[in-house]
C-alpha positions as CSV (number, residue, x, y, z in Angstrom):
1,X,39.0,7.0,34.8
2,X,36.8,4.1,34.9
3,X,38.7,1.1,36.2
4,X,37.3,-1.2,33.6
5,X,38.8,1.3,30.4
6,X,41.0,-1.5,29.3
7,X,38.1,-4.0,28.1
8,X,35.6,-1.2,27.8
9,X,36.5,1.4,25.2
10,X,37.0,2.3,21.6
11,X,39.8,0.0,20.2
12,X,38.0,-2.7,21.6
13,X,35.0,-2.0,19.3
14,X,36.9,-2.2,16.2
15,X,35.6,-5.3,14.4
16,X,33.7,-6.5,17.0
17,X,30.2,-7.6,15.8
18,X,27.1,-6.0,17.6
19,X,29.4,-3.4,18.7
20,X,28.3,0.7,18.7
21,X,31.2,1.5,17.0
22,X,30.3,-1.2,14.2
23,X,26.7,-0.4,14.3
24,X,27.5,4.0,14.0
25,X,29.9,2.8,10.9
26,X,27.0,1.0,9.1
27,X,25.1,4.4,9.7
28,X,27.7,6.0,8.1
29,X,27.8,3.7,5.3
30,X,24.4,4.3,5.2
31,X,24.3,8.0,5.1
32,X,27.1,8.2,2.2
33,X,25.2,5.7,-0.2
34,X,21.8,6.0,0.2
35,X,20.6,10.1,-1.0
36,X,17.0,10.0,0.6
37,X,18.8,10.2,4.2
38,X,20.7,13.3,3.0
39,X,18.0,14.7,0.5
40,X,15.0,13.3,1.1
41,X,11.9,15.3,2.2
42,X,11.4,14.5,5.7
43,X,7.6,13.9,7.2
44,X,7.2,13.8,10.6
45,X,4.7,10.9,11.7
46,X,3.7,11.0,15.0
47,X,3.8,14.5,16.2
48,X,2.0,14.0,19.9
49,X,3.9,11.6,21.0
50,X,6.1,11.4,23.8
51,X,7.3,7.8,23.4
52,X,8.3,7.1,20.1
53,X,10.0,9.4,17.3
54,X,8.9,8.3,14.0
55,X,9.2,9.5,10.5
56,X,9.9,8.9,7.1
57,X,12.4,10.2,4.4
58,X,11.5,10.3,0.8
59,X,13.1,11.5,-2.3
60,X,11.7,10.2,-5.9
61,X,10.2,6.5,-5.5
62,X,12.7,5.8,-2.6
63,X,10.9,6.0,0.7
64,X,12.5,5.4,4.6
65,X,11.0,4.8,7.7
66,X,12.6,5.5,10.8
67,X,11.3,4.4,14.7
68,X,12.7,5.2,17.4
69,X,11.8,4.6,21.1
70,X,12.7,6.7,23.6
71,X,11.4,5.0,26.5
72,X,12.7,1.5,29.0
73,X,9.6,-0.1,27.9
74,X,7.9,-2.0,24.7
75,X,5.4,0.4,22.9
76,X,3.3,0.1,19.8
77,X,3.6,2.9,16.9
78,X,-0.1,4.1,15.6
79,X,1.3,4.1,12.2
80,X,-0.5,5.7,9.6
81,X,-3.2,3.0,7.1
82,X,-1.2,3.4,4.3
83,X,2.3,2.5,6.2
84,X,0.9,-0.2,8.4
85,X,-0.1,-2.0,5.1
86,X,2.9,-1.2,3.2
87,X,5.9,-3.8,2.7
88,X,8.6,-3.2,4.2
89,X,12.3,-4.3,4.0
90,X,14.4,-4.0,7.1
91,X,17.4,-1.8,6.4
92,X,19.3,-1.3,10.1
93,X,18.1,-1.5,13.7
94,X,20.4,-0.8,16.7
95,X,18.8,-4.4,18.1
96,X,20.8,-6.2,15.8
97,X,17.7,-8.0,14.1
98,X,14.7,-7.8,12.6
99,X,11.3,-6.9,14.7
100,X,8.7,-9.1,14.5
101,X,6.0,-6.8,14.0
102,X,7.3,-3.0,12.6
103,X,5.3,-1.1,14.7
104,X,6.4,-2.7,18.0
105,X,9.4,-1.5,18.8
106,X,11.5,-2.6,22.5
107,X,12.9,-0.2,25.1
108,X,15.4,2.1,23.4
109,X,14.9,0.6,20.1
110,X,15.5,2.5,16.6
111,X,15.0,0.7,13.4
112,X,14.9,1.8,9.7
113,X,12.9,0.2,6.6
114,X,12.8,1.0,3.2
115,X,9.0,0.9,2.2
116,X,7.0,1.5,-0.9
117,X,6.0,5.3,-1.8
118,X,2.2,6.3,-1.5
């Protein structure tokens, strides 16, 4: 066992803001109130790419987009036009805060918006 288990561990998430236990409950939240991540028809965005995971979720008007970066470093997502002009509000992000730019995502970085449908 690690030595540091007593400050470093799962009750000690509990609560805490910014936490991964606390950030995997809002995803669960999520998941149980919003139908498009369970039903929605999902629409894979950038297909070639080994850097970021992107895609969006749609069911009726109700339309999510999800990045996801799996590298250490910042990279840009070569979103499609029509999502690039879209608006988009900022739904949950594993950074804890809004991106400046939606496309730019930082090293590890996974972030979900609700956008407007084509």
């Amino acid at each position: 066992m690690n030595p540091n288990y007593t400050q470093i561990n799962a009750a000690s998430q509990v609560g805490a803001d910014g936490s991964v236990y606390e950030y995997y409950r809002e995803l669960i939240r999520l998941r149980h109130t919003m139908d498009v991540i369970v039903y929605g028809r999902f629409d894979l965005l950038l297909p070639d790419s080994d850097e970021v995971f992107a895609y969006t979720r749609t069911l009726g008007e109700e339309k999510l987009l999800v990045l996801c970066n799996f590298t250490a470093a910042d990279v840009k997502a070569e979103l499609p036009e029509e999502l690039k002009r879209a608006e988009k509000t900022y739904i949950i992000g594993n950074y804890g805060d809004r991106p400046a730019d939606a496309g730019r995502l930082r090293p590890y970085e996974a972030v979900v918006y609700r956008t407007e449908t084509e």
